[in-house]
C-alpha positions as CSV (number, residue, x, y, z in Angstrom):
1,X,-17.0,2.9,14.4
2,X,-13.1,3.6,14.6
3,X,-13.5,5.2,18.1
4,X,-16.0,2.3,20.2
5,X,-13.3,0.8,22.1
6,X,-11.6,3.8,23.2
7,X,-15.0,5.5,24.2
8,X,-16.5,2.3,26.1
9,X,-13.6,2.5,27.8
10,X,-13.2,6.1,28.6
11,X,-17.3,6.3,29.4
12,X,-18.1,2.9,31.1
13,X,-15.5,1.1,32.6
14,X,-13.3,3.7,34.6
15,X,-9.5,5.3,34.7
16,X,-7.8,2.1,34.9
17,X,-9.4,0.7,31.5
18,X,-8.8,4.0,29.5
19,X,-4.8,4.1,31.0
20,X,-4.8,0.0,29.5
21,X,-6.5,1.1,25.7
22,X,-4.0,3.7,25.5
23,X,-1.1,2.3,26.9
24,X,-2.5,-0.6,24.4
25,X,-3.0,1.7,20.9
26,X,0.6,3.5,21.4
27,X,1.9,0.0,21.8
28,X,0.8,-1.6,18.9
29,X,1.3,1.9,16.7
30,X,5.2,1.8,17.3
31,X,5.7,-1.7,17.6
32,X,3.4,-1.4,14.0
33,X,5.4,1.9,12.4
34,X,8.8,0.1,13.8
35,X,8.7,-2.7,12.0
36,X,7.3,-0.9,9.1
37,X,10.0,1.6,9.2
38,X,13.0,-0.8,9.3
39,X,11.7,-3.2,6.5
40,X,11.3,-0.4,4.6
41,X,14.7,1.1,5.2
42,X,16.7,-2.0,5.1
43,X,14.8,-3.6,1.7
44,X,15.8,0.1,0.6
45,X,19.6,0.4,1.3
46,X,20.1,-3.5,0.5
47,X,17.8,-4.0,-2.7
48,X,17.7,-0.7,-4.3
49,X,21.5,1.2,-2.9
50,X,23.0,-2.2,-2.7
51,X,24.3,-0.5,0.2
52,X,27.5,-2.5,2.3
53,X,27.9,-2.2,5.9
54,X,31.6,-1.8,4.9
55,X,31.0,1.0,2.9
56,X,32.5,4.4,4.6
57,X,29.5,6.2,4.3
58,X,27.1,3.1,5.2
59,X,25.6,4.6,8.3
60,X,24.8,8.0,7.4
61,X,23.5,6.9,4.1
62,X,20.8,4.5,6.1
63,X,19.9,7.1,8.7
64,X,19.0,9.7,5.9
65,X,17.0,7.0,4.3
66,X,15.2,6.1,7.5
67,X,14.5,9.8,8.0
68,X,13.2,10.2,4.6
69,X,11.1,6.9,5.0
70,X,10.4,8.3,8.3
71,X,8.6,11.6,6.9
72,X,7.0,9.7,4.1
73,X,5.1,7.2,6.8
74,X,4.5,10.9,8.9
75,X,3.1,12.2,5.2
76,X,0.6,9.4,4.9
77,X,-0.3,9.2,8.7
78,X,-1.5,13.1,7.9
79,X,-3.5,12.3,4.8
80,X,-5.3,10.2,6.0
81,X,-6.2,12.5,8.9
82,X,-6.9,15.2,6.9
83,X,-8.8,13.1,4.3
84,X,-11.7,13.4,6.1
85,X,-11.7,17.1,6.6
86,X,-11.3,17.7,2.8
87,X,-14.0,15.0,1.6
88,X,-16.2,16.5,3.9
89,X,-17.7,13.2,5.1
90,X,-16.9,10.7,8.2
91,X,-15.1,7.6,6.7
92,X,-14.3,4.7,8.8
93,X,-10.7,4.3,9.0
94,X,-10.6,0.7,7.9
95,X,-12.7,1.7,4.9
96,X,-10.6,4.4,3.9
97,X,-7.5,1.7,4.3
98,X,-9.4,-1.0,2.6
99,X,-11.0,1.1,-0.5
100,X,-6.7,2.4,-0.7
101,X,-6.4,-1.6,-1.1
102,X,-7.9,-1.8,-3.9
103,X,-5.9,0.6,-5.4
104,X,-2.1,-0.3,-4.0
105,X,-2.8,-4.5,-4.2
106,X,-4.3,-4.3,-7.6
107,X,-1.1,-4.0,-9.4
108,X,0.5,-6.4,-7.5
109,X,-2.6,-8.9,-8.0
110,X,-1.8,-8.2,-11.8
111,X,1.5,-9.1,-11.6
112,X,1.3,-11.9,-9.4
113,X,-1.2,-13.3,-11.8
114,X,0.8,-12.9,-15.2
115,X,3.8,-14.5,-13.4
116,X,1.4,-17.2,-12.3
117,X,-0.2,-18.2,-15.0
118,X,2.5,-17.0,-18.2
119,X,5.8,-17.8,-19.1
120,X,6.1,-14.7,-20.7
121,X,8.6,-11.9,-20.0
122,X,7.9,-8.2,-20.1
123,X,9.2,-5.3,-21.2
124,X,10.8,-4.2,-17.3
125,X,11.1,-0.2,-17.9
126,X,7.8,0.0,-18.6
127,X,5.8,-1.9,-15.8
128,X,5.9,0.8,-12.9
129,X,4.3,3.3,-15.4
130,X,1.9,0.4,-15.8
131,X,1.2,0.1,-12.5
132,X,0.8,3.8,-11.9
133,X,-1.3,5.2,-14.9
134,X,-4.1,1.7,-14.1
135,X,-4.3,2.5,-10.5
136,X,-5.9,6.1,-11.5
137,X,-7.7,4.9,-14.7
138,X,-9.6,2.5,-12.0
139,X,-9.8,6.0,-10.1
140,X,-11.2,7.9,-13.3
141,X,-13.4,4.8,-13.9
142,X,-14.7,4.9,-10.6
143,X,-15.6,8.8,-10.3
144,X,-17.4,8.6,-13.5
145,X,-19.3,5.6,-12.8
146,X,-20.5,6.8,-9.3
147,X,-21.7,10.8,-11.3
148,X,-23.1,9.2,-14.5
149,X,-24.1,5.3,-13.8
150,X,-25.0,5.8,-9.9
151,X,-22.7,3.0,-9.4
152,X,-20.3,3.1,-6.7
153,X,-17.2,0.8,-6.9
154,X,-16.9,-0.9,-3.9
155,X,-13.8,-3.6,-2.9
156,X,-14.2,-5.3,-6.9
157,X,-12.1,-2.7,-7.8
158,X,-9.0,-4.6,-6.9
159,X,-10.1,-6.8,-9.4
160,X,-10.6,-4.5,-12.2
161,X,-7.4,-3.1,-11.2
162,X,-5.3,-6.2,-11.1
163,X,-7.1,-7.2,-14.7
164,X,-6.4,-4.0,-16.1
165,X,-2.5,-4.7,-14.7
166,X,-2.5,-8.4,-16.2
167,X,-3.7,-7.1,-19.7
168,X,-1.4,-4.2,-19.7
169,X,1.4,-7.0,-18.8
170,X,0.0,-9.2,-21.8
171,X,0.6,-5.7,-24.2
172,X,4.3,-5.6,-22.5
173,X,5.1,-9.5,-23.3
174,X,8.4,-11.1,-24.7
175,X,8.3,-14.1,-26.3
176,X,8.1,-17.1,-24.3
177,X,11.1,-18.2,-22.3
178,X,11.6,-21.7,-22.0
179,X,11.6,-23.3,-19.1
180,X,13.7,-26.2,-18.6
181,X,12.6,-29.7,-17.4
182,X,14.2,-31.2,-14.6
183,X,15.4,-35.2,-15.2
């Protein structure tokens, strides 16, 4: 499925075609891993550093962080090649990216939810360990409900996940912070 376009084109419609769907996917991979790279490096160095562009280190500091973010985006371009190599099956690539869904938006789905629908606080230190350990208990879930129910977890697994995240958010509450009303 992932390689239609590219083959139709290659195959069927001639040299002109296959220069326009290449020329087209390098495109939209850099203008894709460009944006992706900066965001990440800027919401990095500004939210997290609280990085100055008047501090005297400023640029060197966000050029190592763009080659670290840089190797990490590399990192995950790899695994997902070599994924299907080491599960020894063919998986669409928009599966793959859409069954990771499910575990990376789960956690923010939680989270979104509990802030949507409480007025409770939470206990802060302890949310990204939250978000990490439900993420693979929804992974441990789903391997042993494929080997001993025959059930394969499909794209609901978001939902279980961002449940999962919402009660483990309801365990972490503060009491209720008021909320003022406007006049």
């Amino acid at each position: 499925p992932d390689v239609f376009f590219p083959l139709l084109a290659m195959e069927q419609l001639g040299t002109l075609a296959t220069l326009c769907v290449v020329v087209g996917l390098v495109a939209a991979a850099y203008n894709s891993a460009d944006g992706t790279l900066t965001a990440l490096t800027t919401s990095y160095c500004v939210d997290i550093l609280k990085l100055e562009e008047d501090h005297p280190n400023a640029l060197r500091r966000r050029h190592r962080v763009q080659l670290v973010v840089a190797l990490a985006y590399l990192g995950t371009i790899l695994l997902f090649y070599y994924s299907n190599r080491w599960l020894g099956e063919s998986v669409p690539a928009i599966d793959m990216a859409l069954g990771l869904a499910g575990y990376t938006y789960g956690p923010l789905l939680g989270m979104f939810a509990f802030g949507l629908f409480t007025r409770y606080g939470v206990a802060d230190k302890y949310v990204p360990w939250l978000c990490l350990a439900v993420p693979l208990l929804c992974w441990l879930v789903s391997r042993a409900s494929a080997a001993y129910l025959g059930y394969n977890f499909g794209f609901e697994l978001l939902l279980l996940n961002g449940l999962l995240v919402f009660a483990g958010l309801w365990l972490l509450r503060k009491p209720r912070v008021p909320v003022p009303i406007p006049s």
